[in-house]
TORGUNU-641042 format. One record per atom (N, C-alpha, C): x, y, z; residue number from 1. Coordinates in pm, 1 decimal, always signed. Layout:
# TORGUNU-641042
<xx->X	yy->Y	zz->Z	mimar->NUM> .
...
# end
This chain:
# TORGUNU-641042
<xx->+538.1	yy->+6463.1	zz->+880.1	mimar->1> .
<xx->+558.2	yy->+6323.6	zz->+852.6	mimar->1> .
<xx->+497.4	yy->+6241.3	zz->+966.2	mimar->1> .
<xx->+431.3	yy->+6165.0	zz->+953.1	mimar->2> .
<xx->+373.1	yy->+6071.4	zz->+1057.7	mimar->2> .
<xx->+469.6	yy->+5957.7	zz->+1114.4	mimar->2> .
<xx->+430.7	yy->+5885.8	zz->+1191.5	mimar->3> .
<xx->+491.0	yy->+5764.7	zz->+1254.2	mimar->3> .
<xx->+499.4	yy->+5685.0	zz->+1146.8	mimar->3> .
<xx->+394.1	yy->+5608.6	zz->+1054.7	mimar->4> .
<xx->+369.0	yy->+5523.3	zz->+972.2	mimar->4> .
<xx->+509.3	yy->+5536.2	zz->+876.0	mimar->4> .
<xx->+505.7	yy->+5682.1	zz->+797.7	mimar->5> .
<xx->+606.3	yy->+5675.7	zz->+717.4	mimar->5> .
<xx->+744.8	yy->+5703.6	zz->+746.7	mimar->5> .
<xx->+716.0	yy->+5752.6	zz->+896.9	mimar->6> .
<xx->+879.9	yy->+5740.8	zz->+965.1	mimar->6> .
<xx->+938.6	yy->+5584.7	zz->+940.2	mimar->6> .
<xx->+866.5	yy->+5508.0	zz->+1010.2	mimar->7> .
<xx->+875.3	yy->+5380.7	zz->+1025.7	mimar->7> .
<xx->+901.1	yy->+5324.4	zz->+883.1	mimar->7> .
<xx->+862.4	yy->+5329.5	zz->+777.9	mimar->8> .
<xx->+804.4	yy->+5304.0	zz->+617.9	mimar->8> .
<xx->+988.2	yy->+5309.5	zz->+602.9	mimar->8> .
<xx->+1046.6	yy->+5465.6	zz->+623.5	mimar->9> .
<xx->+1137.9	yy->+5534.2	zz->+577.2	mimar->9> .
<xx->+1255.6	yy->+5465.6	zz->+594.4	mimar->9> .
<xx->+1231.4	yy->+5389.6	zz->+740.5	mimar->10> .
<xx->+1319.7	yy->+5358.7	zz->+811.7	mimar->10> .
<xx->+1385.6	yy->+5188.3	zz->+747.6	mimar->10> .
<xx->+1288.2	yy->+5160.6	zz->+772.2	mimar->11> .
<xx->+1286.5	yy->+4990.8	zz->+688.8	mimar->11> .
<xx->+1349.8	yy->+5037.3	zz->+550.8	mimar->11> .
<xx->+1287.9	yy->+5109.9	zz->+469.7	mimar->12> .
<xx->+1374.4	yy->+5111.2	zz->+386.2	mimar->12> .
<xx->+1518.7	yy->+5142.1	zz->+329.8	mimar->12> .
<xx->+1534.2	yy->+5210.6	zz->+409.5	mimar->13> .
<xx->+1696.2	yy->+5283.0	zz->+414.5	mimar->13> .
<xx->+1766.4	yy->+5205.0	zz->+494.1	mimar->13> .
<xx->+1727.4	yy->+5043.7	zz->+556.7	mimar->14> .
<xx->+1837.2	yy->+4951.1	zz->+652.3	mimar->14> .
<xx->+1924.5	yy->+4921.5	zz->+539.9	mimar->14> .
<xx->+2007.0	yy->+4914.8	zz->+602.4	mimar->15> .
<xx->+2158.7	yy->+4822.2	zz->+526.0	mimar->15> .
<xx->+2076.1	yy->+4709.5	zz->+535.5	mimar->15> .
<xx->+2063.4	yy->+4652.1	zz->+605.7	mimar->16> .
<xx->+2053.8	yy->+4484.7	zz->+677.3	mimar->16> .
<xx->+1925.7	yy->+4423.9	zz->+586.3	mimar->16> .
<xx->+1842.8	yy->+4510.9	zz->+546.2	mimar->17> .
<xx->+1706.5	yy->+4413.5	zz->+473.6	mimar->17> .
<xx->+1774.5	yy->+4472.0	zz->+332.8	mimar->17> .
<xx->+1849.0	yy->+4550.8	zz->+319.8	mimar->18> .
<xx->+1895.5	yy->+4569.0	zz->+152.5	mimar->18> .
<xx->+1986.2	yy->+4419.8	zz->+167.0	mimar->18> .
<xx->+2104.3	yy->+4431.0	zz->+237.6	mimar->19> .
<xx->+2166.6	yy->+4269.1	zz->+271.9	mimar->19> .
<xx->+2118.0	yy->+4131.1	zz->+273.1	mimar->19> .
<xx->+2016.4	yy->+4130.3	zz->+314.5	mimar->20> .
<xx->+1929.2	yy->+3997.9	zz->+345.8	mimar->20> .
<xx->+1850.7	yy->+3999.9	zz->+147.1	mimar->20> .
<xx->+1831.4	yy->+4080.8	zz->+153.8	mimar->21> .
<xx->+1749.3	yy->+4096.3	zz->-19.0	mimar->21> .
<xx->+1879.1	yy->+4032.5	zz->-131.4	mimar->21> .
<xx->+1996.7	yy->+4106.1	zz->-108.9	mimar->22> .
<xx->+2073.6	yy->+4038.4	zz->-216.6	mimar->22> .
<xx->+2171.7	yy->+3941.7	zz->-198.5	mimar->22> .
<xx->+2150.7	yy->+3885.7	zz->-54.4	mimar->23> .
<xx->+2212.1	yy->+3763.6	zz->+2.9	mimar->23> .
<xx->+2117.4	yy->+3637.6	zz->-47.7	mimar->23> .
<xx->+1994.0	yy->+3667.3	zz->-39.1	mimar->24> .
<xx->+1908.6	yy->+3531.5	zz->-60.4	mimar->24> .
<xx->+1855.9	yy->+3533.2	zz->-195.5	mimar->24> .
<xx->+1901.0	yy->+3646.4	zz->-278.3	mimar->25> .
<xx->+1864.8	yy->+3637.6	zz->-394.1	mimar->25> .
<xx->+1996.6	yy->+3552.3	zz->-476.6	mimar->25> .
<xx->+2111.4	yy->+3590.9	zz->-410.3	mimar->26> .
<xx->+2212.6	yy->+3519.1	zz->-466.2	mimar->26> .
<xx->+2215.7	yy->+3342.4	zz->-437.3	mimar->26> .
<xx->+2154.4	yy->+3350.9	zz->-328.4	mimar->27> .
<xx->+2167.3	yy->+3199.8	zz->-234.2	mimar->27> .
<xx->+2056.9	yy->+3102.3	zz->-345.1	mimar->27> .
<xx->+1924.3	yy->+3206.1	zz->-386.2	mimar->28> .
<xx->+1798.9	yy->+3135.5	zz->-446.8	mimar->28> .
<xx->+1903.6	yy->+3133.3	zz->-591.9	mimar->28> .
<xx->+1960.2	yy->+3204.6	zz->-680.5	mimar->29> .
<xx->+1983.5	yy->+3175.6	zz->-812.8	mimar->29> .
<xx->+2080.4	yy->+3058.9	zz->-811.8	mimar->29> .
<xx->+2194.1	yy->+3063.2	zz->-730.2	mimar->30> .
<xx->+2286.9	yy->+2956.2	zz->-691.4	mimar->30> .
<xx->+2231.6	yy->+2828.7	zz->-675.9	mimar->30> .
<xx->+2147.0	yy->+2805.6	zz->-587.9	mimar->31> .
<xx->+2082.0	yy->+2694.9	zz->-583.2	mimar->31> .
<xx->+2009.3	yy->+2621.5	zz->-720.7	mimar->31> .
<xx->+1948.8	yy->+2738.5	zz->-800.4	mimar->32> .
<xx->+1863.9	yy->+2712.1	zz->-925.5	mimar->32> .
<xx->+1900.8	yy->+2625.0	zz->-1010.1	mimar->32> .
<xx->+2093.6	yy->+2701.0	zz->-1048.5	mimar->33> .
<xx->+2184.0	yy->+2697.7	zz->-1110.8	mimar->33> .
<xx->+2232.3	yy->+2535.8	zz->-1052.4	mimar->33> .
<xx->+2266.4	yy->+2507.8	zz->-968.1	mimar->34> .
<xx->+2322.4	yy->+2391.7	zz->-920.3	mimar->34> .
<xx->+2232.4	yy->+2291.1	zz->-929.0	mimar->34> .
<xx->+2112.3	yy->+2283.6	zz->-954.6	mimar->35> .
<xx->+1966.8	yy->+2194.3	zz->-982.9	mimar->35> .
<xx->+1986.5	yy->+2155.8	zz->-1084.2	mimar->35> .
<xx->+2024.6	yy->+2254.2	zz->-1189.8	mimar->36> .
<xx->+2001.2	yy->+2244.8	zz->-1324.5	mimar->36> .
<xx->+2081.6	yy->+2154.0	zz->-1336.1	mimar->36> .
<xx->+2239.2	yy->+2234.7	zz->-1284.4	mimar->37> .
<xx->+2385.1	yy->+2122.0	zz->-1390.9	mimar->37> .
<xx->+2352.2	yy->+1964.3	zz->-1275.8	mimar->37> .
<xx->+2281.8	yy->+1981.5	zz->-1173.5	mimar->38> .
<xx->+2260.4	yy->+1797.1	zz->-1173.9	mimar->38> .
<xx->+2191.8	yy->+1722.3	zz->-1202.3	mimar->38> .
<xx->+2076.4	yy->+1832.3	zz->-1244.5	mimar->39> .
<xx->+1973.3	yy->+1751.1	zz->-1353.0	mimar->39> .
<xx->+2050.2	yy->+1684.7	zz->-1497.9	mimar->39> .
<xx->+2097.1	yy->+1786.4	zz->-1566.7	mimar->40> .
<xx->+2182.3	yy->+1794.8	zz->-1671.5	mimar->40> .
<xx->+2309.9	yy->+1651.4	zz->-1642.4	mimar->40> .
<xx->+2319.1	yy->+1638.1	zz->-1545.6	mimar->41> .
<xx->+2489.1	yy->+1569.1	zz->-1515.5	mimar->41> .
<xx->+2354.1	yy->+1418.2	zz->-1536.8	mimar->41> .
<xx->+2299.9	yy->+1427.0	zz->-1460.7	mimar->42> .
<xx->+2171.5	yy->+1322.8	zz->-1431.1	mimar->42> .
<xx->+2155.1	yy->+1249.3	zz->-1525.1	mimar->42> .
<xx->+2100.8	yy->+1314.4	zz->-1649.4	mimar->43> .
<xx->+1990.9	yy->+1262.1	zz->-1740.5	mimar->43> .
<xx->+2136.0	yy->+1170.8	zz->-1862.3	mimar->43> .
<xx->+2263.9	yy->+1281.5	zz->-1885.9	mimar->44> .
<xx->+2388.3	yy->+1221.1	zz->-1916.9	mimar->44> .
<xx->+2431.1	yy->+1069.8	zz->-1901.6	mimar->44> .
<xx->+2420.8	yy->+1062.6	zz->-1767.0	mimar->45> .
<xx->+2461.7	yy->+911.5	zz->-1674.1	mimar->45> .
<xx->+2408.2	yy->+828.3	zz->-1734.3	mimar->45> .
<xx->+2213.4	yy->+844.9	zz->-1726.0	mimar->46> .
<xx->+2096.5	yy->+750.2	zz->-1793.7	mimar->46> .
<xx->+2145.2	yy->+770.2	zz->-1954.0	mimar->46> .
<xx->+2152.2	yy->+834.6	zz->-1989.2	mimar->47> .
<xx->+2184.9	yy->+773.9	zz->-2146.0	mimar->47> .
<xx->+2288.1	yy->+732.5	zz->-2174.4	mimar->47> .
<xx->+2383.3	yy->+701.5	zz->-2103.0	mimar->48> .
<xx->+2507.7	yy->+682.7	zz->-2121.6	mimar->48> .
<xx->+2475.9	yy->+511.9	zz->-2113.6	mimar->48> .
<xx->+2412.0	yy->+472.4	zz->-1956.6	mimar->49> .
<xx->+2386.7	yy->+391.0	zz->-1910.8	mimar->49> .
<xx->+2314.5	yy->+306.1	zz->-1986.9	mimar->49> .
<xx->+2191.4	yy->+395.1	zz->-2060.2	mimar->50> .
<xx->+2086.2	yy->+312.2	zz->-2133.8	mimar->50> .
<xx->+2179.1	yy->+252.3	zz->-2248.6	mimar->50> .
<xx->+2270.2	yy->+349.4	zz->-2344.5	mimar->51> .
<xx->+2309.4	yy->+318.0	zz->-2446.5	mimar->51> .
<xx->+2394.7	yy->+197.9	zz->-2406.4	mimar->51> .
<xx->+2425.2	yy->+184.1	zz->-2330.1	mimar->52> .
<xx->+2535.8	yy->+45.4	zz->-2282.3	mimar->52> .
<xx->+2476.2	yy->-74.0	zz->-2264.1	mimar->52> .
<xx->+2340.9	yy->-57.4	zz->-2207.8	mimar->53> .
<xx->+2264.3	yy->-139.2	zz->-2198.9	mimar->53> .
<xx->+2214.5	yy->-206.5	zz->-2310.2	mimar->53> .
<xx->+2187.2	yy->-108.3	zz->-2448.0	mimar->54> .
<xx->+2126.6	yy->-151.2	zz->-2577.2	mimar->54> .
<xx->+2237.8	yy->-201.6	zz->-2625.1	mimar->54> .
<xx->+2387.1	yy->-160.6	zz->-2637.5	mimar->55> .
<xx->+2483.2	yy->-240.8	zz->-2689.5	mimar->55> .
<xx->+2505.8	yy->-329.5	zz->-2562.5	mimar->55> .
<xx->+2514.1	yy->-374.7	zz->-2476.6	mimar->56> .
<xx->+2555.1	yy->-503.1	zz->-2416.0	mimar->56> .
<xx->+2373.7	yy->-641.3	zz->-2451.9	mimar->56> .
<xx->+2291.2	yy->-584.8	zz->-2453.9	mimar->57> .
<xx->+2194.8	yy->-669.6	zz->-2519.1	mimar->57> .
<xx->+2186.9	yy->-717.7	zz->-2689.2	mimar->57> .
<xx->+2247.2	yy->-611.0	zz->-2729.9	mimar->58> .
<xx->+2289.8	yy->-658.8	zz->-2879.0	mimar->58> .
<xx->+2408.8	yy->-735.6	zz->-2927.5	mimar->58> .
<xx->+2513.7	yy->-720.1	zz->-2813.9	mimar->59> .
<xx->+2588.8	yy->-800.8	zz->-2844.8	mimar->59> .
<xx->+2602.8	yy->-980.8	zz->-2780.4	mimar->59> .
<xx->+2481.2	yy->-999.2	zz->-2676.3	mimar->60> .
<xx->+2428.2	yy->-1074.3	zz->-2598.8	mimar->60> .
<xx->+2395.3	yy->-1137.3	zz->-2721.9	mimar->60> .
<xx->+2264.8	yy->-1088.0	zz->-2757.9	mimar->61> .
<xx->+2217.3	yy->-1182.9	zz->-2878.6	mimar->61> .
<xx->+2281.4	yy->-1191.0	zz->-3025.9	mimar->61> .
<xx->+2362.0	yy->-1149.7	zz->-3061.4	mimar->62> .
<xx->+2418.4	yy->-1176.8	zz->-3141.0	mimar->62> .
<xx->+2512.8	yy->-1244.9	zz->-3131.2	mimar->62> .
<xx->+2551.8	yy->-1328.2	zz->-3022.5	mimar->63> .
<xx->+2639.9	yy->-1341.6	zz->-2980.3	mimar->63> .
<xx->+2574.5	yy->-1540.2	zz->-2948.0	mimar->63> .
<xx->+2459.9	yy->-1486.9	zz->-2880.8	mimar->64> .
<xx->+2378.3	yy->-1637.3	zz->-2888.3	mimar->64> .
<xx->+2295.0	yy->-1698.5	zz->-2983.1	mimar->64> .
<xx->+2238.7	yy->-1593.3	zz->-3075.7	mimar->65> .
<xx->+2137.6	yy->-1633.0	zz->-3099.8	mimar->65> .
<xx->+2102.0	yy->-1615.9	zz->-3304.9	mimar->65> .
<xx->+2265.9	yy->-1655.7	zz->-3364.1	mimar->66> .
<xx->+2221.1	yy->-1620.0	zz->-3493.1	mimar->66> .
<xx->+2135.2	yy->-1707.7	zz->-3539.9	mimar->66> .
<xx->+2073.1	yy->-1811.0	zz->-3531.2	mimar->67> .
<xx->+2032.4	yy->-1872.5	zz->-3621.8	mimar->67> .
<xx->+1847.5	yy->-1778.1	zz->-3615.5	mimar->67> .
<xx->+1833.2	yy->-1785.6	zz->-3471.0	mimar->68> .
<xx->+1657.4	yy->-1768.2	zz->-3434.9	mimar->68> .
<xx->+1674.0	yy->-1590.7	zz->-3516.3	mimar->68> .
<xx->+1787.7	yy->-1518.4	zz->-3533.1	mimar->69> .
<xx->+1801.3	yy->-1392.5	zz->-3592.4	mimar->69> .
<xx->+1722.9	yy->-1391.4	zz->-3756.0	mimar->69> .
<xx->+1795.8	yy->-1472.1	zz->-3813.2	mimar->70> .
<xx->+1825.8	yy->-1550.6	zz->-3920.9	mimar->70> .
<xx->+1665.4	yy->-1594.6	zz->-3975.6	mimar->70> .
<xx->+1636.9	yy->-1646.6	zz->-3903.0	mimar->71> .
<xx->+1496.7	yy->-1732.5	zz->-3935.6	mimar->71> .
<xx->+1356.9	yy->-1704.8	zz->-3836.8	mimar->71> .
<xx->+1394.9	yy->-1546.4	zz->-3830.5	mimar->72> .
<xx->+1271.7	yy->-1431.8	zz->-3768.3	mimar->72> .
<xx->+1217.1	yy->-1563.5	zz->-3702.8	mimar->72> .
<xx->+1247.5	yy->-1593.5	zz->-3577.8	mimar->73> .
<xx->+1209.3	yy->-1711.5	zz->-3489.9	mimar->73> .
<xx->+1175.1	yy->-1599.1	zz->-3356.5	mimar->73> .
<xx->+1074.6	yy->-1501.3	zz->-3349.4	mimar->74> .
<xx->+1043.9	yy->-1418.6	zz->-3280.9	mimar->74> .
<xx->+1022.5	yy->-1483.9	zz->-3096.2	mimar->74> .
<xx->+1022.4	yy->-1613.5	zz->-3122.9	mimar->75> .
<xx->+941.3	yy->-1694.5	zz->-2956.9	mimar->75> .
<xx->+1085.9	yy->-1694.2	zz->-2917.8	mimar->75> .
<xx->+1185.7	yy->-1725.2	zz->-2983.2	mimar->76> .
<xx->+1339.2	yy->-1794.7	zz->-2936.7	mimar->76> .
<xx->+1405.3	yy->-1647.2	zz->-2883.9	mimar->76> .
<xx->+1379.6	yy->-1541.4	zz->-2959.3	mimar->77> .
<xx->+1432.5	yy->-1401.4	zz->-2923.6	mimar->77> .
<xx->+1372.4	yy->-1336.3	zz->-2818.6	mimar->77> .
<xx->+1266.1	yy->-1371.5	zz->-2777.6	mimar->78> .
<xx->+1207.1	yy->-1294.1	zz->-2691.3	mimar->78> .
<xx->+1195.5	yy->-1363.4	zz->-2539.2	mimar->78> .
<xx->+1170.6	yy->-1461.1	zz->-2564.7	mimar->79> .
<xx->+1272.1	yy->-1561.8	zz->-2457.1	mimar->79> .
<xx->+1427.2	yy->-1539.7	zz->-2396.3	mimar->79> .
<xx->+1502.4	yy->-1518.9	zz->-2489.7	mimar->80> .
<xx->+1634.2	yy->-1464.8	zz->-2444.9	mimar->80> .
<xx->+1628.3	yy->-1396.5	zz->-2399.7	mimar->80> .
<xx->+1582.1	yy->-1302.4	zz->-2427.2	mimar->81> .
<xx->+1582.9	yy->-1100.3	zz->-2382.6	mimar->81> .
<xx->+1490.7	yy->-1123.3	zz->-2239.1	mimar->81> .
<xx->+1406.7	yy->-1232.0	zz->-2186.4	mimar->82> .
<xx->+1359.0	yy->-1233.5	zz->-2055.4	mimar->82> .
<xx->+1478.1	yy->-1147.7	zz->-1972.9	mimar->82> .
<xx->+1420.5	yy->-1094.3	zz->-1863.5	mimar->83> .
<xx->+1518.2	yy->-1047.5	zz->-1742.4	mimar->83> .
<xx->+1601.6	yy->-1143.4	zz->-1733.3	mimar->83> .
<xx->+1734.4	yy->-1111.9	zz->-1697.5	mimar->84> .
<xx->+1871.2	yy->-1242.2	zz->-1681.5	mimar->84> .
<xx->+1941.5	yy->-1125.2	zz->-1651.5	mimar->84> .
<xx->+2014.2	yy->-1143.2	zz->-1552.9	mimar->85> .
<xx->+2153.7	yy->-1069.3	zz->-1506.3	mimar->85> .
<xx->+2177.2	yy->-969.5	zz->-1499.5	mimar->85> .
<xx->+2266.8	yy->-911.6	zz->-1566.3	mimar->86> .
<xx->+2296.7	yy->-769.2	zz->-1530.0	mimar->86> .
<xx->+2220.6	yy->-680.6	zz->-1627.8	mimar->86> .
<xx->+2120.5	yy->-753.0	zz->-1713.0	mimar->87> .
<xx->+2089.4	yy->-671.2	zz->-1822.1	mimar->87> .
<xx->+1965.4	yy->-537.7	zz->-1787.6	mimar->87> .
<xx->+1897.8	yy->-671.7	zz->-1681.5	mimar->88> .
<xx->+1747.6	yy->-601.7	zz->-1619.3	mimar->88> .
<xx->+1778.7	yy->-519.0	zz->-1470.6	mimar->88> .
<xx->+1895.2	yy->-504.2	zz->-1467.7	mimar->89> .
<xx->+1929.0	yy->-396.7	zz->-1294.2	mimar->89> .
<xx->+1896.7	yy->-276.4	zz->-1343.7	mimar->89> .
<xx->+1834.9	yy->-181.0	zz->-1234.1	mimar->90> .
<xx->+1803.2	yy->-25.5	zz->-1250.7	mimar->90> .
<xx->+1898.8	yy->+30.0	zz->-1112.5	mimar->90> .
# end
């Protein structure tokens, strides 16, 4: 047996790099896993958020604006819906 594969033999049979192998393999999937559910928790919030947004603008204008509804008065509606208040915050 030579030096090379003494050495080869040796590395492989450590406790400590078998340890380090399924320590950071656990550390890398954990992490993966925890990306995901806050991506996931993430994208939840925004639609939650958006949908609140489309009902607090629908009930905005319906609220101001039946007649220009009424009589497809497209300049009077789109005027309203300009940025104003809490509607246009990100």
């Amino acid at each position: 047996m030579t030096l090379k594969q003494k050495t080869l033999g040796k590395w492989n049979q450590s406790i400590t790099l078998r340890y380090l192998g399924i320590a950071s393999s656990v550390l890398v999937v954990s992490q993966l896993l925890f990306g995901v559910l806050q991506i996931n928790k993430r994208l939840t919030i925004q639609l939650t958020n958006l949908e609140q947004r489309a009902e607090d603008q629908a009930e905005f204008l319906s609220a101001v604006s039946p007649e220009a509804v009424l009589d497809w008065d497209f300049l009077t509606l789109e005027q309203l819906m300009k940025p104003k208040g809490i509607f246009w915050q990100r």
